[in-house]
SEDOLO-604213 format. One record per residue (C-alpha): residue in one letter; x, y negated, z. Coordinates in Angstrom, 1 decimal. Layout:
<atoms>
{aa->a; X->X; Y->Y; Z->Z}
...
</atoms>
This chain:
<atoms>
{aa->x; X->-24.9; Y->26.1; Z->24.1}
{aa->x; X->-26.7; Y->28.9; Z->26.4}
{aa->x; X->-30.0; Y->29.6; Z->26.9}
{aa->x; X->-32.0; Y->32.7; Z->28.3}
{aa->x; X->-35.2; Y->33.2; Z->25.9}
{aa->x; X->-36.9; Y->36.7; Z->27.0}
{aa->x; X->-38.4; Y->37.8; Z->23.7}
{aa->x; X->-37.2; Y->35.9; Z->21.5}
{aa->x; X->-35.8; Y->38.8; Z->18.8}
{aa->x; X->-36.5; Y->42.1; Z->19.1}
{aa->x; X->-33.4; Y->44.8; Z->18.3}
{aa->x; X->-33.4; Y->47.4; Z->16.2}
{aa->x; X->-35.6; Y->49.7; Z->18.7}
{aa->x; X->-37.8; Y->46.6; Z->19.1}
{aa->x; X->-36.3; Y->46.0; Z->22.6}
{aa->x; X->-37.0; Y->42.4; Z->23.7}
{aa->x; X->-33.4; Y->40.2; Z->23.3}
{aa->x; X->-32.3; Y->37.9; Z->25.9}
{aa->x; X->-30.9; Y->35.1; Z->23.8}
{aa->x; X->-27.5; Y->34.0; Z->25.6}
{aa->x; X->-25.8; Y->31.9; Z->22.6}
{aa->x; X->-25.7; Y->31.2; Z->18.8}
{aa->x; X->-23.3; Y->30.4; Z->16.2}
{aa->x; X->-23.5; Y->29.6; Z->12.8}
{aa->x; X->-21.6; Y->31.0; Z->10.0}
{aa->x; X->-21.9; Y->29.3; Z->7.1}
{aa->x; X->-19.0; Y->28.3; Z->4.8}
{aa->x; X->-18.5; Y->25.0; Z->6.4}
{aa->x; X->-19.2; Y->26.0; Z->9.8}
{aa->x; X->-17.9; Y->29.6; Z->11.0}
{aa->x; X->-16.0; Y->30.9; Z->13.9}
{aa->x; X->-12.3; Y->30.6; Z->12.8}
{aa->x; X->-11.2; Y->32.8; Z->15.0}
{aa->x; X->-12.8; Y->35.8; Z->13.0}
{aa->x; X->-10.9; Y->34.5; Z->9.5}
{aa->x; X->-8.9; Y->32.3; Z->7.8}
{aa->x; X->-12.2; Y->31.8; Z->5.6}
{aa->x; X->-15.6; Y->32.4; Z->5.0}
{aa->x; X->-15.6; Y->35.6; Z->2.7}
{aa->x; X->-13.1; Y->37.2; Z->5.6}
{aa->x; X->-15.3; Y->36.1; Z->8.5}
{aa->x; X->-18.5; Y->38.0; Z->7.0}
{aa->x; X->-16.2; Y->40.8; Z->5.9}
{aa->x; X->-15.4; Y->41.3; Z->9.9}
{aa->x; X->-18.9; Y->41.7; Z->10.5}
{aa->x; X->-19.7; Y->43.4; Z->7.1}
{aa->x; X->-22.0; Y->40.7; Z->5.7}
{aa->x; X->-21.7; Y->39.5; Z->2.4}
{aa->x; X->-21.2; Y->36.0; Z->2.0}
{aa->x; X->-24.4; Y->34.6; Z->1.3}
{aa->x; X->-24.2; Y->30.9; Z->-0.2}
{aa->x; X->-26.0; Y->29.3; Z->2.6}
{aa->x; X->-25.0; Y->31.1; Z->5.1}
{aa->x; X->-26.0; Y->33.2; Z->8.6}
{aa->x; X->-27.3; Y->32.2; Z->11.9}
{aa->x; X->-25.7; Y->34.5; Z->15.0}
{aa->x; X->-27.6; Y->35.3; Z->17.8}
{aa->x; X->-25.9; Y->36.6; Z->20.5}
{aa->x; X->-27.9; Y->38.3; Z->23.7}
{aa->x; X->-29.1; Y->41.2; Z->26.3}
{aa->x; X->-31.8; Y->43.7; Z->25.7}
{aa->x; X->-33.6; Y->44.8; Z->28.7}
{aa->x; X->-30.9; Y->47.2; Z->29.8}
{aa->x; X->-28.4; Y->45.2; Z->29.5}
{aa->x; X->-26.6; Y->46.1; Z->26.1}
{aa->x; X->-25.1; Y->43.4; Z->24.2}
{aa->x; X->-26.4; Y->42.4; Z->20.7}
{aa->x; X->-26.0; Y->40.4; Z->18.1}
{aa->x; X->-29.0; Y->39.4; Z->15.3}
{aa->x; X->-28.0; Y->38.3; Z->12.2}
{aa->x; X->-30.6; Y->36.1; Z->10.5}
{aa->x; X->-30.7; Y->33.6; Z->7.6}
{aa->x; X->-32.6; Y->30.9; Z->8.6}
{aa->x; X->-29.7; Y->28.8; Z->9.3}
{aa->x; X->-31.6; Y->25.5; Z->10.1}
{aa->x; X->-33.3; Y->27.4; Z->12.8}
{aa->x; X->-30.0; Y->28.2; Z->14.7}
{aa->x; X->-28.4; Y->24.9; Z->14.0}
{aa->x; X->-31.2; Y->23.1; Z->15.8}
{aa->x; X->-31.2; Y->25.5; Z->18.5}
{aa->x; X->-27.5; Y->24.9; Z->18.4}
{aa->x; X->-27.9; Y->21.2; Z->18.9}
{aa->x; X->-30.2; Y->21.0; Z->21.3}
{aa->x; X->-28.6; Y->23.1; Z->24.0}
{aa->x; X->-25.5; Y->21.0; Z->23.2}
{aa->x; X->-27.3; Y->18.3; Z->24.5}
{aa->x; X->-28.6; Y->19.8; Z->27.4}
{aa->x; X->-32.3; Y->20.5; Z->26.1}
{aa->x; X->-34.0; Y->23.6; Z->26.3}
{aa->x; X->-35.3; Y->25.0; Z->23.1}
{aa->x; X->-36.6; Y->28.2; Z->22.5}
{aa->x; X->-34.7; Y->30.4; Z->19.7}
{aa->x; X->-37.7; Y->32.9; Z->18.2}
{aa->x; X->-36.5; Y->34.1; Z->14.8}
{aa->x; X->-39.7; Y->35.3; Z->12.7}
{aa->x; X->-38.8; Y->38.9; Z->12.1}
{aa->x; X->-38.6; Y->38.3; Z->8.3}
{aa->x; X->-35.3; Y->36.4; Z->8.8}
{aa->x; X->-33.5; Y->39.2; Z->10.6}
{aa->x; X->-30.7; Y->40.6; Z->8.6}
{aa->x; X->-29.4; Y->42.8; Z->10.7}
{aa->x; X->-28.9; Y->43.9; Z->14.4}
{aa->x; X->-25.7; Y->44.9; Z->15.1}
{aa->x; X->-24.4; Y->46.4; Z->18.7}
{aa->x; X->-21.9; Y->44.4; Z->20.5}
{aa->x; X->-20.6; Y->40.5; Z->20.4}
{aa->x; X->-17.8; Y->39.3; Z->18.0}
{aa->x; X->-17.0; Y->36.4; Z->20.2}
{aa->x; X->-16.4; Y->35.7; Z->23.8}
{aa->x; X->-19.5; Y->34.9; Z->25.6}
{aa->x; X->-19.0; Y->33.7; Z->29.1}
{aa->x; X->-22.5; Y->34.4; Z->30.9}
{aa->x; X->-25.0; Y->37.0; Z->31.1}
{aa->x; X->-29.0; Y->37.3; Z->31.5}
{aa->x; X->-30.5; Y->37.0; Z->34.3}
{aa->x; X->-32.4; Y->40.3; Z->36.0}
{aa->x; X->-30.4; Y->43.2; Z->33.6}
{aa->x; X->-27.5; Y->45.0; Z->34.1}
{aa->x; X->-24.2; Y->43.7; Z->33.1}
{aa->x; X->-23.2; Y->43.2; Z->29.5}
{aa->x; X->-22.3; Y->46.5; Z->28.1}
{aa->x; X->-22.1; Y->47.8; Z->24.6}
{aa->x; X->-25.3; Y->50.1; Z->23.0}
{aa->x; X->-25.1; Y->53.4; Z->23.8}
{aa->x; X->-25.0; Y->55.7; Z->20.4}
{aa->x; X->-28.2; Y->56.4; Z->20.6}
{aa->x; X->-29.4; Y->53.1; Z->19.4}
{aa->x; X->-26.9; Y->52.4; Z->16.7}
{aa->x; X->-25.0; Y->54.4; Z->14.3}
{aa->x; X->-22.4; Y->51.5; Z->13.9}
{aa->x; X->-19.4; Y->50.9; Z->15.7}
{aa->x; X->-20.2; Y->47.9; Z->18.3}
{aa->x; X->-18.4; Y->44.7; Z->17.8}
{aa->x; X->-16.1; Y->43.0; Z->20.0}
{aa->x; X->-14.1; Y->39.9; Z->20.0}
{aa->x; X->-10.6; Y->39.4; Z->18.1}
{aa->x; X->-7.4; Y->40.4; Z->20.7}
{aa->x; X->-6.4; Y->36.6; Z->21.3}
{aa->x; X->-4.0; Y->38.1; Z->24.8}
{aa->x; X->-1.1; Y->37.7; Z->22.2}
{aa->x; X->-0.2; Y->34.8; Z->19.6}
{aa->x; X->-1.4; Y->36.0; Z->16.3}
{aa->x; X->-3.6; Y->34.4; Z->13.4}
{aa->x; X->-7.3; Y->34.8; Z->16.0}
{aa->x; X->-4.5; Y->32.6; Z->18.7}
{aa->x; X->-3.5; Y->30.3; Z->15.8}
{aa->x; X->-6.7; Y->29.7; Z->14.2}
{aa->x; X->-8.1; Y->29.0; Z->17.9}
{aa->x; X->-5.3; Y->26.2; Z->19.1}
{aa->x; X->-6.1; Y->24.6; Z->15.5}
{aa->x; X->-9.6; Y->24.3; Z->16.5}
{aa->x; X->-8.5; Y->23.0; Z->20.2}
{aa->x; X->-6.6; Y->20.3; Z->18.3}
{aa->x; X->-9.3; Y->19.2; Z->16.2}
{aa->x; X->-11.2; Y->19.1; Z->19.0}
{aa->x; X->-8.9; Y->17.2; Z->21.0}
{aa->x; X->-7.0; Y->15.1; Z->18.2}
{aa->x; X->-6.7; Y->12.0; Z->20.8}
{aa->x; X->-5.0; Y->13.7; Z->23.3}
{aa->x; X->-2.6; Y->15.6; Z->20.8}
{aa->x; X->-2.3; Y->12.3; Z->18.7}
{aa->x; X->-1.4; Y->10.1; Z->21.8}
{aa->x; X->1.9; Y->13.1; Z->22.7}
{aa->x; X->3.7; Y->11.8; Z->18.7}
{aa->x; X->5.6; Y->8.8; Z->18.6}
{aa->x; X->5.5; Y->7.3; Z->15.0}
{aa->x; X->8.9; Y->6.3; Z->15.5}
{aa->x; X->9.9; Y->10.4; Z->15.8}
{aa->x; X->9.5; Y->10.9; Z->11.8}
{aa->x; X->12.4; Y->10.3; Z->9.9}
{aa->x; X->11.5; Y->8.4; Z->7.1}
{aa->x; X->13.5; Y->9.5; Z->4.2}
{aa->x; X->12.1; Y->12.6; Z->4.0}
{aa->x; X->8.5; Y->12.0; Z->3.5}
{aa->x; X->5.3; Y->14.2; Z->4.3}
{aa->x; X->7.8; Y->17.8; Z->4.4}
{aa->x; X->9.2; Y->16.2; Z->7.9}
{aa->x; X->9.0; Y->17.4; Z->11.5}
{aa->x; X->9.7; Y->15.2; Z->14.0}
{aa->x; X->13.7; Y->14.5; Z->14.2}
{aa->x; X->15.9; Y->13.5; Z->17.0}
{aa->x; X->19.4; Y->11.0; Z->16.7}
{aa->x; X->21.2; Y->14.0; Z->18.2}
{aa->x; X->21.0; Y->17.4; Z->19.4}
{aa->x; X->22.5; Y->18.3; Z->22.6}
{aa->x; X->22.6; Y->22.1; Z->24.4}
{aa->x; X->19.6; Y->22.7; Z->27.0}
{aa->x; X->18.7; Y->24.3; Z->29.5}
{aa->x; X->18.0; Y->27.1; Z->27.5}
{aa->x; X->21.3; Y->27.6; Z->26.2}
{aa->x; X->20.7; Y->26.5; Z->22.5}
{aa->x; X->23.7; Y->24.6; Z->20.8}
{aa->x; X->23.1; Y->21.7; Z->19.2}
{aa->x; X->24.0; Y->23.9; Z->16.1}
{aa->x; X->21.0; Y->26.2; Z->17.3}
{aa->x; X->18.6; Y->22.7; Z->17.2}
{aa->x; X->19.8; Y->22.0; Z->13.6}
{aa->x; X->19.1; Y->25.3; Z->12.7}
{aa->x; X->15.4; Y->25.5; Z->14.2}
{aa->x; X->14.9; Y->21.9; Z->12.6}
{aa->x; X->15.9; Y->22.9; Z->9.1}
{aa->x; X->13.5; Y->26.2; Z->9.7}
{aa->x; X->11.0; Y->23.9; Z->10.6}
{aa->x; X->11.4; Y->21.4; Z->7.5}
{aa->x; X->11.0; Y->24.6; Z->5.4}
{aa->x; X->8.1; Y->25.8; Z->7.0}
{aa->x; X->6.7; Y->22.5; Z->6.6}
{aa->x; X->7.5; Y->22.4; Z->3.0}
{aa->x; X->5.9; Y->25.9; Z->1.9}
{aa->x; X->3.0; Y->25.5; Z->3.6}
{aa->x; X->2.2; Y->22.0; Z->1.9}
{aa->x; X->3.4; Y->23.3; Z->-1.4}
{aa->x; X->0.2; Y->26.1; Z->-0.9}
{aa->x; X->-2.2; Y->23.5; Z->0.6}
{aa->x; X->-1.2; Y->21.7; Z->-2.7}
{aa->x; X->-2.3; Y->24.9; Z->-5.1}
{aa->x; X->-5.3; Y->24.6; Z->-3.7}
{aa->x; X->-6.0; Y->21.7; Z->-5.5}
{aa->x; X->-5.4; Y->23.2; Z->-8.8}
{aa->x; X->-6.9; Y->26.7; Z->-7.8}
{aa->x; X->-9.8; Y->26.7; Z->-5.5}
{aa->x; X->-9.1; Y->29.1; Z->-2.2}
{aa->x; X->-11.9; Y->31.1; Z->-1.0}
{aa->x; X->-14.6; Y->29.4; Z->0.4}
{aa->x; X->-14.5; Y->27.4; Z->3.6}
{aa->x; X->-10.5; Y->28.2; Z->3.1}
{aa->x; X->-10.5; Y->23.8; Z->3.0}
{aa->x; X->-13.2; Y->22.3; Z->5.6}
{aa->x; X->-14.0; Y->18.7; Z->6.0}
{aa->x; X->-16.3; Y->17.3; Z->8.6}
{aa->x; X->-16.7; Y->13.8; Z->10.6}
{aa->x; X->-13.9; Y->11.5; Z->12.4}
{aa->x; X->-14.1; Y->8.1; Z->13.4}
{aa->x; X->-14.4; Y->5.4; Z->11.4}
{aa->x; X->-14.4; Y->6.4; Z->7.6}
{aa->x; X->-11.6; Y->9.4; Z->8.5}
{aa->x; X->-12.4; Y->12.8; Z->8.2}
{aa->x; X->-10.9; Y->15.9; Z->10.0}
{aa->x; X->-9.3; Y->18.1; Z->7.5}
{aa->x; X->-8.7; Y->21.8; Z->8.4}
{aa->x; X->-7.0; Y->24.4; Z->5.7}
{aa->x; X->-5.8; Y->27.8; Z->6.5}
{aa->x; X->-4.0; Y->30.3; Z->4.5}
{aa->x; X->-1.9; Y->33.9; Z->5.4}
{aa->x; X->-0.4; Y->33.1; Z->8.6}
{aa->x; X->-0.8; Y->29.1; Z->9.0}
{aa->x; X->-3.3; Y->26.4; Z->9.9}
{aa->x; X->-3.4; Y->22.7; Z->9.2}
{aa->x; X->-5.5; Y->19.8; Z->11.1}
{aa->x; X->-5.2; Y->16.7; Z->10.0}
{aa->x; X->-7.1; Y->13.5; Z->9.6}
{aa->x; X->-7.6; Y->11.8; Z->6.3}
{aa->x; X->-6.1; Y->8.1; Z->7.8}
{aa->x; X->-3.2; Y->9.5; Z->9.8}
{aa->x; X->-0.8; Y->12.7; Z->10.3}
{aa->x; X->-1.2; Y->16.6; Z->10.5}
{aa->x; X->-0.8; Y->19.2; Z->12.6}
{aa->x; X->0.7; Y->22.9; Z->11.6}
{aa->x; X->0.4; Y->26.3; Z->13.4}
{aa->x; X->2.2; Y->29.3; Z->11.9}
{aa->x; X->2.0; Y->33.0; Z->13.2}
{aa->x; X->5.8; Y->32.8; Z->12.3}
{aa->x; X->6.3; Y->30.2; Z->15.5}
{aa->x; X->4.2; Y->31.1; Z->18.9}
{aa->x; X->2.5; Y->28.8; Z->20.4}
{aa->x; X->4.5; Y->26.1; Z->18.6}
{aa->x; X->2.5; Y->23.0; Z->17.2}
{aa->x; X->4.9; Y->21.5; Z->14.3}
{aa->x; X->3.4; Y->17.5; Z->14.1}
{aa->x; X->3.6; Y->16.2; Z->9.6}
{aa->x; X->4.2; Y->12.5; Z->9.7}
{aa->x; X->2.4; Y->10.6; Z->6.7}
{aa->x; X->5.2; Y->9.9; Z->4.5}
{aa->x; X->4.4; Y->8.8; Z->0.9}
{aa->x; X->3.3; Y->12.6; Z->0.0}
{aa->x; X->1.2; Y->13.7; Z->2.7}
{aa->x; X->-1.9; Y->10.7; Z->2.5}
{aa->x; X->-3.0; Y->11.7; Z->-1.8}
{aa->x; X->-2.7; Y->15.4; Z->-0.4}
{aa->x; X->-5.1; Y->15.1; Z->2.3}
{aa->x; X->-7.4; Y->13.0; Z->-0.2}
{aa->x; X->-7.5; Y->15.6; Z->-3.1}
{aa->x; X->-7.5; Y->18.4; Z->-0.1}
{aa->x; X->-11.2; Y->16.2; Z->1.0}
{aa->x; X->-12.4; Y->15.9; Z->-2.2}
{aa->x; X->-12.4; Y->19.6; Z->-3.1}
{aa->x; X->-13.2; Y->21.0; Z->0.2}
{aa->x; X->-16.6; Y->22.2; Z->2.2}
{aa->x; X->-18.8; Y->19.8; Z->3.9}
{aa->x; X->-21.2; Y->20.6; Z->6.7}
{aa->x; X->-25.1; Y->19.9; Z->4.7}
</atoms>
């Protein structure tokens, strides 16, 4: 998803941009790592949240200073996007018309760097009156850490599915139930089997709260791109819903995942139950769909 275009979008001094990368932000399609949402992803780059959409570009001018072009001709990034993800070179050349703004620095992490210019580096303050962007602090678990191991697991549902045992869900408890074991017994951390009961019943709660709000989304529609459904195998779709301080991915035919801020690095698994599968369904029916 690279490329190195020389003059393919000019800055705000009309510098030529070496075009590194692009995303899309649109309210099926944004980087989660900037919000739980669509309206709170433009806020962080103080864009109003168009219906259809931004394209980001993300490059070099000719000294080196990082920039990022904002422009709403969407369709033209996705192709872009979707070329270079299958290892074709396109050329991303925004007409002028379609730049929104130019805005100094990168809100994500971008891993390379043009060719023949000084290192990345932000705009010096004579180019820009605006503060330059930079990416979310992800060094620490937080809601930028949580929203980016939800992604990973959508990503990766296979190899996340393949670690759950069906057999691990109690059944009497339907869709609110983590993943129980026939007895808890101290570890090599010290915890008491007492200490396992209590983290299980925290669990279970956490499990039930978050559900109960995924479930008032039904009635009272989040903001947008809060609920995001886009392709799976088969007939399946990957669900992903986020709300203050949790993530869910799930697919439509099988379990979820949750991630709360409240529990580092802790991936709590939702088996099916008789609860979880007409949640899912209404949650897919009222959310956003990539065009």
């Amino acid at each position: 998803m690279a490329g190195t275009d020389a003059d393919a979008v000019a800055t705000e001094d009309d510098d030529a941009l070496y075009v590194l990368t692009a995303v899309l932000l649109t309210p099926a399609k944004f980087p989660s790592v900037l919000g739980d949402d669509y309206p709170e992803a433009c806020a962080t780059l103080d864009l109003a949240p168009l219906a259809d959409g931004y394209g980001l570009v993300l490059g070099q001018d000719g000294e080196g200073a990082r920039w990022t072009v904002v422009i709403d001709d969407v369709s033209l990034v996705a192709v872009a996007i979707a070329s270079w993800d299958c290892g074709m070179e396109h050329e991303l050349s925004p007409d002028e018309r379609t730049v929104v703004a130019a805005l100094p620095g990168w809100p994500l992490e971008v891993a390379v760097s043009a060719p023949g210019v000084p290192a990345p580096h932000d705009p010096s303050a004579e180019l820009t009156d605006l503060p330059p962007l930079s990416p979310p602090d992800t060094s620490a678990w937080g809601p930028a850490q949580r929203r980016l191991g939800a992604d990973e697991i959508a990503l990766q549902w296979a190899t996340w599915r393949e670690q759950i045992n069906e057999s691990e869900f109690a059944s009497s408890e339907g869709a609110e139930q983590a993943p129980d074991d026939a007895e808890d017994a101290p570890g090599e951390d010290g915890k008491s089997a007492e200490d396992g009961k209590g983290d299980k019943d925290g669990n279970r709660a956490a499990i039930r709260r978050v559900l109960a709000e995924a479930r008032s989304y039904v009635d009272t529609p989040p903001p947008l791109g809060r609920v995001r459904s886009s392709f799976a195998t088969g007939d399946a779709r990957t669900l992903r819903a986020d709300g203050p301080g949790w993530s869910l991915v799930a697919r439509t035919d099988d379990i979820a995942f949750l991630l709360l801020d409240e529990k580092p690095g802790e991936v709590l698994p939702i088996g099916r139950g008789p609860e979880l599968p007409g949640l899912l369904e209404a949650l897919d029916k009222m959310a956003v769909r990539p065009s």
